[in-house]
C-alpha atoms as an extended CHARMM CRD file, in Angstrom:
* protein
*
       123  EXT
         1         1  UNK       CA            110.8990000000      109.1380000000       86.1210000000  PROA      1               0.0000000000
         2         2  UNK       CA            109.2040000000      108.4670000000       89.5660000000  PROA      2               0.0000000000
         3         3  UNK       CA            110.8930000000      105.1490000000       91.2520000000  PROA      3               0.0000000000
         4         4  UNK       CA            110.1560000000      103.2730000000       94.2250000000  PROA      4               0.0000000000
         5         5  UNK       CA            112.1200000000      100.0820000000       94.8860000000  PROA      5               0.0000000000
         6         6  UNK       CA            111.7810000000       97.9060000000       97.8390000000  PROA      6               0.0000000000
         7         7  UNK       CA            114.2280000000       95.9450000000      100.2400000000  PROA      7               0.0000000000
         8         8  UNK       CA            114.2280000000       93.7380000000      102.8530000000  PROA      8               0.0000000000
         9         9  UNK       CA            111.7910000000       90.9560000000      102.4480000000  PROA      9               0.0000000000
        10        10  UNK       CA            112.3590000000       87.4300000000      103.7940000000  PROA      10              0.0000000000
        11        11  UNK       CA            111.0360000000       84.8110000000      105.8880000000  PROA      11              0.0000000000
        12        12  UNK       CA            110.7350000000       84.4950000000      109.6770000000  PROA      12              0.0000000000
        13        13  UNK       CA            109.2750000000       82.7580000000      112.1460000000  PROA      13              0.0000000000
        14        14  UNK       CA            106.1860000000       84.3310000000      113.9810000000  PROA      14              0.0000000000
        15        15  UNK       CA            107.7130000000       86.6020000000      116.7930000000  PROA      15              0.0000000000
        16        16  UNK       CA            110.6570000000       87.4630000000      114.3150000000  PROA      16              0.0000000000
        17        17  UNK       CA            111.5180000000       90.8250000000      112.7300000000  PROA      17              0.0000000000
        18        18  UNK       CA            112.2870000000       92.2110000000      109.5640000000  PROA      18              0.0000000000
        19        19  UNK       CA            112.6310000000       95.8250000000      108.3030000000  PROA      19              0.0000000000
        20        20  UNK       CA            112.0520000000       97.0730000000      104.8480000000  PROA      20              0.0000000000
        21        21  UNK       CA            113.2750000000       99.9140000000      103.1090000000  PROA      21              0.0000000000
        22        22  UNK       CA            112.3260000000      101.7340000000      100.1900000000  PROA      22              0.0000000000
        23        23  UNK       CA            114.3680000000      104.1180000000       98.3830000000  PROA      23              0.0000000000
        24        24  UNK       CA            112.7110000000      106.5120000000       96.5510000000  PROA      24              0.0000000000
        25        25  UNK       CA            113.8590000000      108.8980000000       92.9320000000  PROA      25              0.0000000000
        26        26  UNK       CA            112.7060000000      111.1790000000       90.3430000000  PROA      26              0.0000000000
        27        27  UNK       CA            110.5110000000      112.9440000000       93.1530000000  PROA      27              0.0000000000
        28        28  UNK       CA            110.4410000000      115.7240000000       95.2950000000  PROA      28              0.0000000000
        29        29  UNK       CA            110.8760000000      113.4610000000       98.4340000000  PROA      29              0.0000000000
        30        30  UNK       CA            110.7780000000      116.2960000000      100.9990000000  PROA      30              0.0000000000
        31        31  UNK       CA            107.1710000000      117.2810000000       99.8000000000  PROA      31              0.0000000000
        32        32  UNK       CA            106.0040000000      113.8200000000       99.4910000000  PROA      32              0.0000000000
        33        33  UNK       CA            103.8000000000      111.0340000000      101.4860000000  PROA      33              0.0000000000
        34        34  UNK       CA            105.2870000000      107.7090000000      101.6190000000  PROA      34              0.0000000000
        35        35  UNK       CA            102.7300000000      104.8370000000      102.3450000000  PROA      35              0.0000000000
        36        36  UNK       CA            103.1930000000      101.0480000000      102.6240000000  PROA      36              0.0000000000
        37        37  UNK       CA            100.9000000000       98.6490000000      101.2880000000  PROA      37              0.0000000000
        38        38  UNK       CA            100.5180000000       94.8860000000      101.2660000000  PROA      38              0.0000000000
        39        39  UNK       CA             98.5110000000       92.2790000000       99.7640000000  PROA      39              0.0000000000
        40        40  UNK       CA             98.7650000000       88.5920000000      101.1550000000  PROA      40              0.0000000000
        41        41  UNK       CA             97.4260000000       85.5820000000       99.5690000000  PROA      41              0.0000000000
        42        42  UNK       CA             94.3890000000       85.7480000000       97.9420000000  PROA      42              0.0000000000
        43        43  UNK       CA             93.5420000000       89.3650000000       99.1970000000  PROA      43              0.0000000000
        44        44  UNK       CA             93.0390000000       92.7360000000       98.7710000000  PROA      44              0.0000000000
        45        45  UNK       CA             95.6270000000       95.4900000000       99.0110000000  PROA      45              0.0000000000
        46        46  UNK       CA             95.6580000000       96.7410000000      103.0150000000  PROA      46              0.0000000000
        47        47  UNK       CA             96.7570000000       99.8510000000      103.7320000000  PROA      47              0.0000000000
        48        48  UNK       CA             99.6570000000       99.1520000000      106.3580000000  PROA      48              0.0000000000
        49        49  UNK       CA            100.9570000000      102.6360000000      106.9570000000  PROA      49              0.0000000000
        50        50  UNK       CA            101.5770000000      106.1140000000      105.7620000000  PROA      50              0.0000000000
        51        51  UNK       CA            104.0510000000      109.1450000000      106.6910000000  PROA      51              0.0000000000
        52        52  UNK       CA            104.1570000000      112.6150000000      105.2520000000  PROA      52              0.0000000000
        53        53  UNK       CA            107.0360000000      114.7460000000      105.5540000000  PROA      53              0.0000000000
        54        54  UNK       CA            105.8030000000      116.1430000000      108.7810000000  PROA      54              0.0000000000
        55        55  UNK       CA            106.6750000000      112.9320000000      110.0170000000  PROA      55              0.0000000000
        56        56  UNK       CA            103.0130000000      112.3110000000      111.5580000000  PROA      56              0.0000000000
        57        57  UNK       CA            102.5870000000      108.6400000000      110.8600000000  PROA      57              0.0000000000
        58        58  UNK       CA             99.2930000000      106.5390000000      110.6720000000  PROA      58              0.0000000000
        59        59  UNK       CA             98.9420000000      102.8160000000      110.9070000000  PROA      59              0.0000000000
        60        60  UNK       CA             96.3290000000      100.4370000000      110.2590000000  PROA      60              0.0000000000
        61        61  UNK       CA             94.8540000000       98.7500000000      113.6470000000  PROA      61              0.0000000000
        62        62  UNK       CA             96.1320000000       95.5390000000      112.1990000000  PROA      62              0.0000000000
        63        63  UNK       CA             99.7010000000       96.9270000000      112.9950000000  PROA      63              0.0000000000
        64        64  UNK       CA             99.7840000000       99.2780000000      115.4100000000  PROA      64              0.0000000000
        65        65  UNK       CA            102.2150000000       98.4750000000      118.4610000000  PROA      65              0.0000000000
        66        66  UNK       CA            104.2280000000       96.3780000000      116.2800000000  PROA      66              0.0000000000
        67        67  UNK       CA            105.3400000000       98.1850000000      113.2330000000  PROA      67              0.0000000000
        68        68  UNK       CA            107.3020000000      101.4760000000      113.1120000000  PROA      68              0.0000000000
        69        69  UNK       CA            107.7390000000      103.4850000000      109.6920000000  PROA      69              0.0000000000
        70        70  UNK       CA            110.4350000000      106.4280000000      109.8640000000  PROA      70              0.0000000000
        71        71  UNK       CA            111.8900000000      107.9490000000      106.8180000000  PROA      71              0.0000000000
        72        72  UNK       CA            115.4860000000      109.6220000000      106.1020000000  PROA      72              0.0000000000
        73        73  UNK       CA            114.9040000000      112.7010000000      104.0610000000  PROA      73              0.0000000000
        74        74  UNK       CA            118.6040000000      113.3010000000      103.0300000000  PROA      74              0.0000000000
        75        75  UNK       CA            118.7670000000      109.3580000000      101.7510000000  PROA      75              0.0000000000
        76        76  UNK       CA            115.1630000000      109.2380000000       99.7410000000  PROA      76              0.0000000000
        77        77  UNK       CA            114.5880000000      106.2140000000      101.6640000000  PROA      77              0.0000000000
        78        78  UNK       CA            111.2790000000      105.0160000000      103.7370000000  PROA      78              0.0000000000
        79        79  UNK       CA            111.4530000000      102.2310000000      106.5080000000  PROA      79              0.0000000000
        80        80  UNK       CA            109.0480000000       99.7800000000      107.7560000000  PROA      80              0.0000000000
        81        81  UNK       CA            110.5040000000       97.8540000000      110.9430000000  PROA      81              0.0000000000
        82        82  UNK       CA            108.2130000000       94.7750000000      111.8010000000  PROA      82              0.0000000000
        83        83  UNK       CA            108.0890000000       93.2190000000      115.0390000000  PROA      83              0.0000000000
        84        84  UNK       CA            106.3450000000       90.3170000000      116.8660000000  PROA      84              0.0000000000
        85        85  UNK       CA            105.4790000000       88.6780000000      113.0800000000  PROA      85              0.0000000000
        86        86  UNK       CA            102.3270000000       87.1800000000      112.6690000000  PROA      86              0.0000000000
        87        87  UNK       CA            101.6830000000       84.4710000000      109.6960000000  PROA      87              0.0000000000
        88        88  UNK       CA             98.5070000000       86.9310000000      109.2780000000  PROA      88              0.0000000000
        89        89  UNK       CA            101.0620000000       89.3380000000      107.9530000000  PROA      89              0.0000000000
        90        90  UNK       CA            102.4220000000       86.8370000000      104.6470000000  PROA      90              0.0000000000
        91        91  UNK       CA            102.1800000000       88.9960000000      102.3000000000  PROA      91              0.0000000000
        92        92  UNK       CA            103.8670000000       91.1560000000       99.3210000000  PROA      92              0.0000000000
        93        93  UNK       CA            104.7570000000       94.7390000000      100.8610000000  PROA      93              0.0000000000
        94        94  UNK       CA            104.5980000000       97.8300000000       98.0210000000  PROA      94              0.0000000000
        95        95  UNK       CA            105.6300000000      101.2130000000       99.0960000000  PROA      95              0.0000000000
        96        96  UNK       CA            103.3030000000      104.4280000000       97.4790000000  PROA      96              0.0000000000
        97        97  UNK       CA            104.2400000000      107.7600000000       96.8900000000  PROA      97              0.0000000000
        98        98  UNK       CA            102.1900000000      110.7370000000       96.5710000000  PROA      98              0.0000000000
        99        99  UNK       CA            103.4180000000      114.3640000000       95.9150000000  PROA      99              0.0000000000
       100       100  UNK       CA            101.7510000000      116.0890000000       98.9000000000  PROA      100             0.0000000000
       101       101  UNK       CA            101.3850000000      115.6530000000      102.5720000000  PROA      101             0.0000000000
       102       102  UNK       CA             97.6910000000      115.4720000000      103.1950000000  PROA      102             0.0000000000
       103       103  UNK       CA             96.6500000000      112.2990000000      105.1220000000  PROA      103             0.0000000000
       104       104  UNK       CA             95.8050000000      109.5430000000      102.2100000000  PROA      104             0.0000000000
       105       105  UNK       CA             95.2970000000      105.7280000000      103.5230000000  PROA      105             0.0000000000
       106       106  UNK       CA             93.8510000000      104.3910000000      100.2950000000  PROA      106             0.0000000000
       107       107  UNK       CA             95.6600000000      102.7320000000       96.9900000000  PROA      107             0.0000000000
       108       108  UNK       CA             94.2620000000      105.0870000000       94.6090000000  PROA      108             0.0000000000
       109       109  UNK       CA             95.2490000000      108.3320000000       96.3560000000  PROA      109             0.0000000000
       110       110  UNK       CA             98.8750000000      107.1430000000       95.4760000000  PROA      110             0.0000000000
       111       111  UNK       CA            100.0010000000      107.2380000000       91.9020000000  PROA      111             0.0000000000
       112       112  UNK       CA            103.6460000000      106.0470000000       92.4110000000  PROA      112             0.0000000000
       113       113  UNK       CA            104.1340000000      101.7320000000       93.4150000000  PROA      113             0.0000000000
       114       114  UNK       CA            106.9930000000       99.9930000000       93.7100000000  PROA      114             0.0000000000
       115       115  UNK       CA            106.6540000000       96.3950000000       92.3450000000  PROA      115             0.0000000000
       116       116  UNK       CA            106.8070000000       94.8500000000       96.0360000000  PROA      116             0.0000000000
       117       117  UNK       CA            109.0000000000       92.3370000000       98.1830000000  PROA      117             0.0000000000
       118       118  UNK       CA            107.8920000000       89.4370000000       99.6030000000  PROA      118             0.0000000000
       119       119  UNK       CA            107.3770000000       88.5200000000      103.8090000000  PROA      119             0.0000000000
       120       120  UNK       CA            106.3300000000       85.2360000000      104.6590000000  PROA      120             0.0000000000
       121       121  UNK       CA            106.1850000000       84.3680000000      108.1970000000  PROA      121             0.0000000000
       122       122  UNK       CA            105.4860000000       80.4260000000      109.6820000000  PROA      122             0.0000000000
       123       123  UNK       CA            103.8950000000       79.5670000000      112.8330000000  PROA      123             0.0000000000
């Protein structure tokens, strides 16, 4: 059985940081794209960021400069470091899985979600 739980969430001032983690089981994690997700107030699921196990990461515009997504392949685990916090960026974070490494930036090319943690940042 294919888990994905996240970590992390919290709330920060704009400017602040926060990382998330998600640790991943029940899948080949070496052969697998890890993606995160969010979906703030009222809106649709945004891709945030993806990285396969070649380690070639993509971000959405939105993010780029200010978030960082790595992954440890010997602890299952994904990480999403946030910097310079927006209040645009409230939201509930999900992390995705998906069992090969081809580039994939939309919700339905995963089939794996965690149930999401929540990042609320004031102005």
């Amino acid at each position: 059985q294919v888990q994905l739980v996240e970590s992390g969430g919290g709330s920060v001032q704009a400017g602040g940081s926060l990382r998330l983690s998600c640790a991943v089981s029940g899948l080949r994690f070496g052969g697998s794209t890890i993606a995160w997700f969010r979906q703030g107030p009222g809106k649709e699921t945004e891709f945030v960021g993806t990285i396969p196990y070649t380690n070639k990461v993509t971000y959405a515009d939105s993010v780029k400069g200010r978030f960082t997504i790595s992954r440890d392949n010997a602890k299952n685990t994904v990480s999403l470091q946030m910097n310079n916090l927006k209040p645009e960026d409230t939201a509930v974070y999900l992390c995705a899985a998906r069992g090969d490494y081809t580039l994939a930036t939309t919700g339905g090319q995963y089939g794996f979600w965690g149930k999401g943690t929540q990042v609320t940042v004031s102005s």
